[in-house]
N, C-alpha and C positions, 0 to 999 in steps of 0.2 A: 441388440447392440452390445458389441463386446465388452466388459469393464476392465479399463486402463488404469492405473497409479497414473499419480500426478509425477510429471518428471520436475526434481527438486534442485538448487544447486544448494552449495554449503555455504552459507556465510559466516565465515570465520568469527571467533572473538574478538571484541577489542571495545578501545573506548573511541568515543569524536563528540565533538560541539554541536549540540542538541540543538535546533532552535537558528533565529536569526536576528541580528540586531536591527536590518533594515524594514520587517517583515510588520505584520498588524503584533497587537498588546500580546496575541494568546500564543506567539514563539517567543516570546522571551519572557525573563531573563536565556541568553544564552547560556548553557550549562555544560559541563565535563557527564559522559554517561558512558556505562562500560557494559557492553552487552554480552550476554554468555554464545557462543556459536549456536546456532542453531539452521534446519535447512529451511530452504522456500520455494513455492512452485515457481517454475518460471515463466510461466503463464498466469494468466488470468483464467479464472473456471470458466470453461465454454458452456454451450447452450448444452450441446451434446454431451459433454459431462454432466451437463448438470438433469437432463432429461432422464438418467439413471435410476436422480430419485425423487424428484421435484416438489423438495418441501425445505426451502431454504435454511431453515431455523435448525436445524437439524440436521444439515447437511455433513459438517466433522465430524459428528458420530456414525452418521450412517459408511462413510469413509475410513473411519478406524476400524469399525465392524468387519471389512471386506476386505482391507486393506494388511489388517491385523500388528496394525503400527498407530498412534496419537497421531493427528491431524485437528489443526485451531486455526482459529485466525489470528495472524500476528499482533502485538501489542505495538501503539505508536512508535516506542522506541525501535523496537525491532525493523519496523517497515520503515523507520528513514534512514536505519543504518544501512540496508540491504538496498535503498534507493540512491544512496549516495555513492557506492559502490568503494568504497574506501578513498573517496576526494575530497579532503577537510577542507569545507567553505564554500564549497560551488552552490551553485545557484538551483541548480536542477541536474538530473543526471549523467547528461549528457554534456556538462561545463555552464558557463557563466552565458551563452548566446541562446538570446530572446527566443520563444517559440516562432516569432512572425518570421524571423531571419532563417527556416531552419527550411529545406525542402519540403519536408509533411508536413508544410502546417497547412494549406490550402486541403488536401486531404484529410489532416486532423480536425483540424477547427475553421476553414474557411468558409464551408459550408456547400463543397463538393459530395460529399458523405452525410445526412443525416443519421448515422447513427454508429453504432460504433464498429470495429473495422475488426477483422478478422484478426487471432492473438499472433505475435511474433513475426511480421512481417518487415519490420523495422529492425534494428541493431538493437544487441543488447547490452547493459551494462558491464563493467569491470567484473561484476560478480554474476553476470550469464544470466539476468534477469530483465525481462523485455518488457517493455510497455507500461511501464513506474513513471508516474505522471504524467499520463496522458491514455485515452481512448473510453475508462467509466473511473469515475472514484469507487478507491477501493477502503469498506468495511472493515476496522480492525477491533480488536478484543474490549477496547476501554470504553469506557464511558468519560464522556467529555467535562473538563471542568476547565474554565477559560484561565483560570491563574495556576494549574496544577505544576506547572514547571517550578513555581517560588516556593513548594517543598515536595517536588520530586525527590525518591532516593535517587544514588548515585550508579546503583547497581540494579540493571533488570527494574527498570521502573514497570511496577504494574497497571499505572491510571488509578484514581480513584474509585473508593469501594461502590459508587452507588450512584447512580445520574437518572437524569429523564434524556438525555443523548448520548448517543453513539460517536463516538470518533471517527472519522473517515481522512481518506488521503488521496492524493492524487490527483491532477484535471480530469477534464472529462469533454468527449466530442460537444457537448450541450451547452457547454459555460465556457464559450471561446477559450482566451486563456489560464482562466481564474484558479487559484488556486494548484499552478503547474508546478510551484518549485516545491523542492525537495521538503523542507521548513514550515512549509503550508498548510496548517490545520482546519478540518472543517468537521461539521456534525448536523448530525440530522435526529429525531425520534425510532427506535428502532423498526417501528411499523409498517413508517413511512416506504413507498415503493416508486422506484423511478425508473426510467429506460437505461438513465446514464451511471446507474449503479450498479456496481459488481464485487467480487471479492478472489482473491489467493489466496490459498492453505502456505501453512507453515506446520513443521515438525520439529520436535526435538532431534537431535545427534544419538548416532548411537539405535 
């Protein structure tokens, strides 16, 4: 099997409102956060990418090695700047309308599909990235702390230094709609292995 780079798009600098006022305890407070640009796959890592190397934990390095560029997984901030695709306040990426209203959802979450769907077959965001909150949650860099926003820094937040969880994001074909909007935190034990979990790389610029 031939090996591909992950096709990335740029998500530009800037700041937006972290978080949501309507949301469970662990989005807010809502916050000002100012993210340095950085790029992001615009996919989801497939099977077949990922059959390359097939040892999850290890997968960014093995990917920087071949690739001869850094490769991480995004940090919360990160993944919900590049989820929101530069629209301060929406609900989820695609605007303020429910996933039940939307035509995939019978295909996403209705229970047509058990399991999750092939990447990129949907529309993709303002910033060219498909499939952000919805089809597996995705795996990011931090480690979870449920009041970490009440002294997050302001700039590139990194998550806290140390946890027993993993931060994750996004819905997932397996938890109808839960946790779909953009602002939606969830975590699990690093260990832990499910069907409806998956993860996309991120790069520095440059």
């Amino acid at each position: 099997m031939k090996f591909e780079e992950p096709r990335c798009a740029l998500i530009p600098s800037g700041e937006y409102l972290m978080g949501c006022d309507a949301g469970r305890d662990e989005e807010k407070p809502v916050h000002r956060v100012y993210v340095d640009a950085f790029e992001m796959a615009v996919y989801q890592v497939r099977n077949r990418d990922f059959a390359l190397f097939l040892e999850a934990v290890k997968y960014c390095d093995w990917l920087t090695e071949r690739a001869g560029r850094s490769y991480r997984l995004p940090t919360e901030a990160e993944w919900e700047r590049a989820s929101r695709g530069g629209r301060e306040g929406s609900l989820y990426p695609w605007g303020d309308e429910p996933p039940q209203d939307r035509p995939e959802y019978l295909r996403r979450w209705g229970g047509e599909v058990r399991g999750p769907l092939p990447v990129g077959q949907g529309g993709s965001n303002a910033f060219g990235i498909y499939d952000l909150c919805e089809n597996v949650h995705e795996w990011c860099a931090d480690w979870f702390q449920a009041d970490y926003y009440s002294v997050s820094p302001e700039r590139n937040p990194p998550g806290p230094p140390a946890g027993e969880r993993r931060a994750s994001r996004g819905g997932a074909w397996r938890h109808h709609v839960k946790v779909s909007r953009c602002a939606a935190r969830s975590s699990i034990p690093p260990h832990f292995q499910y069907a409806d979990y998956g993860f996309r790389v991120a790069r520095c610029v440059g």
